[in-house]
C-alpha positions as CSV (number, residue, x, y, z in Angstrom):
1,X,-14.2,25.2,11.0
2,X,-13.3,24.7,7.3
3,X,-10.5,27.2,6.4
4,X,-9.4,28.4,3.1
5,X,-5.8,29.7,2.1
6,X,-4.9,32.8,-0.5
7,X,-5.2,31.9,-3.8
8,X,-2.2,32.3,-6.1
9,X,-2.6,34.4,-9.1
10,X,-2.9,33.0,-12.6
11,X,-3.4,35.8,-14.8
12,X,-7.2,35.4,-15.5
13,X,-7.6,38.7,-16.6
14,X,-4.5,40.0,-18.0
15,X,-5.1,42.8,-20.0
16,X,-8.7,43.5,-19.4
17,X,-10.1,46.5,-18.1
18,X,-12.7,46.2,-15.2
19,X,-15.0,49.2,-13.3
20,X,-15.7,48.0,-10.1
21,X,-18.4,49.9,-8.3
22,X,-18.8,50.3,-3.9
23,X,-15.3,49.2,-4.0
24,X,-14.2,51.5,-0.9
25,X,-13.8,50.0,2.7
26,X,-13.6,46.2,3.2
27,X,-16.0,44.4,1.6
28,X,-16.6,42.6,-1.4
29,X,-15.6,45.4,-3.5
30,X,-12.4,45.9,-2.5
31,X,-11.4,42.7,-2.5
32,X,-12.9,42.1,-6.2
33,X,-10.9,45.3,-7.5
34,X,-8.0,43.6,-5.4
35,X,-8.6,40.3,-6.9
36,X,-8.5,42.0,-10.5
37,X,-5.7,43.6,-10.0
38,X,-3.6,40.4,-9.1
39,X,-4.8,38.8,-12.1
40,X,-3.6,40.6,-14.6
41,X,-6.8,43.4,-14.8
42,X,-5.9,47.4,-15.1
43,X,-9.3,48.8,-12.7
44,X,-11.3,51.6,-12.0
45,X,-13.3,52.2,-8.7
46,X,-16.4,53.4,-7.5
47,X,-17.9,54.8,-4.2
48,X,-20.5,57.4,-2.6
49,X,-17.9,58.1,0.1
50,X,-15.5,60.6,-1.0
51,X,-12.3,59.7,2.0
52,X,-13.3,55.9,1.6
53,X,-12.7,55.9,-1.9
54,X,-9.5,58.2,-2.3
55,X,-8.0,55.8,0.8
56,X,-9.3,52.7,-1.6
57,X,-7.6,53.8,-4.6
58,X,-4.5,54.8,-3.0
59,X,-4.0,51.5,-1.4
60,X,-4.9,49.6,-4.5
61,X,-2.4,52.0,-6.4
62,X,0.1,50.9,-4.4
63,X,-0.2,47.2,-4.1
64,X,-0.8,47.3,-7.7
65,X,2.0,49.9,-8.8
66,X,-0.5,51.1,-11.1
67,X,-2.7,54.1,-11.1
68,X,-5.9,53.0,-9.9
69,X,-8.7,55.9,-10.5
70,X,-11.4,56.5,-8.1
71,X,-14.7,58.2,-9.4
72,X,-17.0,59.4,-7.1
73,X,-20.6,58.0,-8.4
74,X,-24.1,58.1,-6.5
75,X,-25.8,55.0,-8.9
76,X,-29.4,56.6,-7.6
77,X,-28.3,59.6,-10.1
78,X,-28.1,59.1,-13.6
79,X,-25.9,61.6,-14.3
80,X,-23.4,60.7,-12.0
81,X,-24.0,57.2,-13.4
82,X,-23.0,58.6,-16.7
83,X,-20.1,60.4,-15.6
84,X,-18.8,57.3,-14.1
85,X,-19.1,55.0,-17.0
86,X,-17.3,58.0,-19.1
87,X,-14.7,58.3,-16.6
88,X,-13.5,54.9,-16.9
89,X,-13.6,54.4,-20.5
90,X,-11.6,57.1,-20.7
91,X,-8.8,56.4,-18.3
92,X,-9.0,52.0,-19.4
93,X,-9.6,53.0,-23.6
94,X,-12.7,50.7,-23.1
95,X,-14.3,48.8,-21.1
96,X,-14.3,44.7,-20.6
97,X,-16.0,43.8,-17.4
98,X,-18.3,45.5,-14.8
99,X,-18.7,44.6,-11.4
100,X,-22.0,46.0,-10.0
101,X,-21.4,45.5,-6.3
102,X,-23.5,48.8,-5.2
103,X,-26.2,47.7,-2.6
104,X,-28.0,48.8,0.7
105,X,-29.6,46.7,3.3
106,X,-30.9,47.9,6.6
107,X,-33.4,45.7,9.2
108,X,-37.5,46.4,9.5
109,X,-40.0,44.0,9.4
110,X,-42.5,45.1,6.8
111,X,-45.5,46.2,9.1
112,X,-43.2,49.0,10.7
113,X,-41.1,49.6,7.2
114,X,-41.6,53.4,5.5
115,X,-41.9,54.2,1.9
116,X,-38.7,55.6,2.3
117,X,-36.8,53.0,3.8
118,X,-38.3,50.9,0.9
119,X,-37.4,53.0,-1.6
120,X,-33.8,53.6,-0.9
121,X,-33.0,49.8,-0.5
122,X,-34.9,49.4,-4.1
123,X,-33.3,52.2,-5.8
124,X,-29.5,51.8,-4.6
125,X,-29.7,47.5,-4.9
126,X,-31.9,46.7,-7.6
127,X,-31.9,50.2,-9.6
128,X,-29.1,51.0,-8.9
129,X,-27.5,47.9,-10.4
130,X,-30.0,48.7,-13.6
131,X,-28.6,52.5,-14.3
132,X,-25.3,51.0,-14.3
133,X,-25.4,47.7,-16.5
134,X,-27.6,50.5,-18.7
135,X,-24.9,52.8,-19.3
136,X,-21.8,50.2,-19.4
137,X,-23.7,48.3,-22.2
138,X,-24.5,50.6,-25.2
139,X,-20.4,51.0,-25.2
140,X,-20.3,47.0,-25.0
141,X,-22.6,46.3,-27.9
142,X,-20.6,49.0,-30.0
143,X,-17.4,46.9,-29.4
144,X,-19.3,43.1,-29.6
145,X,-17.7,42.2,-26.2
146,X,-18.1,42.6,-22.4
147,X,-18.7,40.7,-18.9
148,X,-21.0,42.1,-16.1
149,X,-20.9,40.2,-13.0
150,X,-23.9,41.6,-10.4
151,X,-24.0,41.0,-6.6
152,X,-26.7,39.8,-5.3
153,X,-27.5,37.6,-2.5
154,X,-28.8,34.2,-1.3
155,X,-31.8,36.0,0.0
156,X,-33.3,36.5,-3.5
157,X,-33.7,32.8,-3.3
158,X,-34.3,32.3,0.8
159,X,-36.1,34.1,3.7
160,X,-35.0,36.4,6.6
161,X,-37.5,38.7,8.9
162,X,-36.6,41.9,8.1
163,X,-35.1,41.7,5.1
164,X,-38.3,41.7,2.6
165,X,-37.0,45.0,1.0
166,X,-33.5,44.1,0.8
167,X,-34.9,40.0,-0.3
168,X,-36.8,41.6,-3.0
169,X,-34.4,43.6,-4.0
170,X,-31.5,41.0,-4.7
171,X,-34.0,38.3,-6.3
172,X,-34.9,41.5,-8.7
173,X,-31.0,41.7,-9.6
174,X,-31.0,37.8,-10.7
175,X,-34.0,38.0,-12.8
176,X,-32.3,41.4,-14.1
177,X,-29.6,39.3,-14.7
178,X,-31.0,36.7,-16.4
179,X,-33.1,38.9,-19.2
180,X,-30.7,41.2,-19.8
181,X,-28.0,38.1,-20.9
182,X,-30.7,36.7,-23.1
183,X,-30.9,40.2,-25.3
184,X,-27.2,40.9,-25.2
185,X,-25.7,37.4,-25.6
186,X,-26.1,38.0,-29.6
187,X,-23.6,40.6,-29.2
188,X,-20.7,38.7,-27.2
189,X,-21.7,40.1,-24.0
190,X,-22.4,37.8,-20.8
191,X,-24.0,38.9,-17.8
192,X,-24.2,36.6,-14.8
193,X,-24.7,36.9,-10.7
194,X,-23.0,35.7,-7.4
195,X,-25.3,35.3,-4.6
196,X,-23.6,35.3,-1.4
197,X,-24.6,34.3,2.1
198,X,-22.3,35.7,4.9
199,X,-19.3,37.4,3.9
200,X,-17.5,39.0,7.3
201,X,-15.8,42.1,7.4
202,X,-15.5,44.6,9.7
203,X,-18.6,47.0,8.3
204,X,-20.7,44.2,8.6
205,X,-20.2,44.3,12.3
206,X,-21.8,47.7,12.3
207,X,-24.6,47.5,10.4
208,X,-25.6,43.9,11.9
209,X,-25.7,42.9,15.6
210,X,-23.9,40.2,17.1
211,X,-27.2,37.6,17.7
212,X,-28.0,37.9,14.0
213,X,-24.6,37.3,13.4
214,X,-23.9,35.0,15.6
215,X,-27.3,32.9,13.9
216,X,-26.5,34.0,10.1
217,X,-23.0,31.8,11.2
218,X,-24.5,29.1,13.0
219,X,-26.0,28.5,9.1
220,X,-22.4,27.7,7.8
221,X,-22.0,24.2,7.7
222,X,-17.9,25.5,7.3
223,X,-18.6,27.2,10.8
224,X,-18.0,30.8,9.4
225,X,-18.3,33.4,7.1
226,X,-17.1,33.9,4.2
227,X,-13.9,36.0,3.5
228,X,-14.8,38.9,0.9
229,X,-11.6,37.6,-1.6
230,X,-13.8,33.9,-1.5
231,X,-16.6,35.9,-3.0
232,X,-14.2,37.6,-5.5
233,X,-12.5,34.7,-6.7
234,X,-16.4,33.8,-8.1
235,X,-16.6,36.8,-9.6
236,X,-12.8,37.0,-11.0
237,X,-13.9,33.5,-12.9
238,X,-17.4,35.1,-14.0
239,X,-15.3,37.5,-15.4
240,X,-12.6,35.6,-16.7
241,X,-12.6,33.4,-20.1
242,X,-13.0,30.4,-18.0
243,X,-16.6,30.6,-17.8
244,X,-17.2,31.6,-21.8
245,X,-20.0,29.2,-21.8
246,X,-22.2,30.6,-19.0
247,X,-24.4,33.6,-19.3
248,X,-27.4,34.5,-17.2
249,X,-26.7,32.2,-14.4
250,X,-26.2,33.0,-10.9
251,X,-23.7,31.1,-8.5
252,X,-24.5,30.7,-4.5
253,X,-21.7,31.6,-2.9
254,X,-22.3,29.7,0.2
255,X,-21.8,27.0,2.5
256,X,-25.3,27.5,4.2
257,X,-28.0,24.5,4.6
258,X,-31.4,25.4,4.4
């Protein structure tokens, strides 16, 4: 088993302003508004879980010793969507970077999968990810500048039974991803993907049994999952002026062999 140690910070993002969205719990989104933080970032939050995102913010305050504001936001409403983006120019002055880390998965296989079940997984995932980048950009063109960095997943690329809704779904957010950097590249804006494979943390536990696990893992030629900051430290250099030259490109975050 390959391990991998903390990185140090080096102030990639010192003094910009980033909105990170399903950044409550333990996941990726956390640990990208973490990330941001130690590199220099000031950051706003986002969640549908009103005690998972006050605890989020507090503890981000804190290891920051900076306010860090947590907005409610539902990214299957537009308003709320709205309200979100307003919220956070207002408290950053403007906006730099978006994260869109919003998602939902869930198992079927598609001969027993409802509308509904479709549905949600579309609109939260691939919609979801839409209204946002929407709303964040028409401020972004008026200043000439941003970064969004969308999550999406290495099964927009590969299979999984009982994943075709949440498959389709992320291989929607790269080719998103892709068309929207080629009209917004004239005006300084890049948009670009990570596509993890298996990130652990303790939610994933939940929502996954232990033999899928247990397989998704065997997949790893490092012998394990990823930890949520390896994923973030993708996304802090998407979002950093390191990668100035890359724009509708998504990175695999993985160490998984066919």
């Amino acid at each position: 088993m390959l391990e991998s140690s903390y990185p140090p910070n080096r102030n990639l993002l010192a003094g910009k302003t980033v909105l990170v969205t399903a950044a409550a719990g333990t996941g990726i989104g956390f640990a990208t508004a973490k990330r941001c933080l130690e590199e220099g970032a000031r950051v706003v939050i986002s969640d549908i879980h009103d005690r998972r995102l006050a605890q989020a913010a507090e503890t981000l305050s804190v290891l920051a010793g900076q306010r860090v504001l947590g907005v409610r936001c539902d990214v299957t409403i537009e308003d709320e969507v709205q309200a979100l983006i307003a919220a956070a120019s207002g408290e950053l002055g403007h906006l730099d970077v978006l994260v869109n880390n919003a998602g939902l998965g869930g198992t079927a296989n598609l001969v027993d999968m409802t509308d509904e079940q479709w549905l949600r997984v579309l609109d939260v995932t691939l919609t979801g990810t839409f209204r946002v980048t929407r709303a964040a950009l028409r401020p972004m063109i008026a200043r000439g500048s941003g970064v969004i960095v969308n999550n999406a997943s290495v099964l927009g690329w590969r299979a999984q039974a009982g994943q075709s809704h949440y498959a389709a779904a992320k291989a929607g957010v790269m080719a998103l991803t892709r068309c929207v950097a080629l009209e917004v590249a004239s005006s300084g804006i890049r948009v670009n993907a990570v596509a993890p494979s298996l990130a652990t943390h303790p939610f994933l536990s939940k929502v996954t049994s232990e033999a899928v696990l247990t397989e998704l893992t065997a997949r790893e030629v490092m012998g394990r999952g990823a930890e949520p900051w390896e994923v973030s430290n993708v996304i802090v250099f998407l979002a950093s002026d390191l990668s100035s030259y890359m724009t509708g490109e998504v990175i695999s975050v993985s160490s998984q062999h066919p």
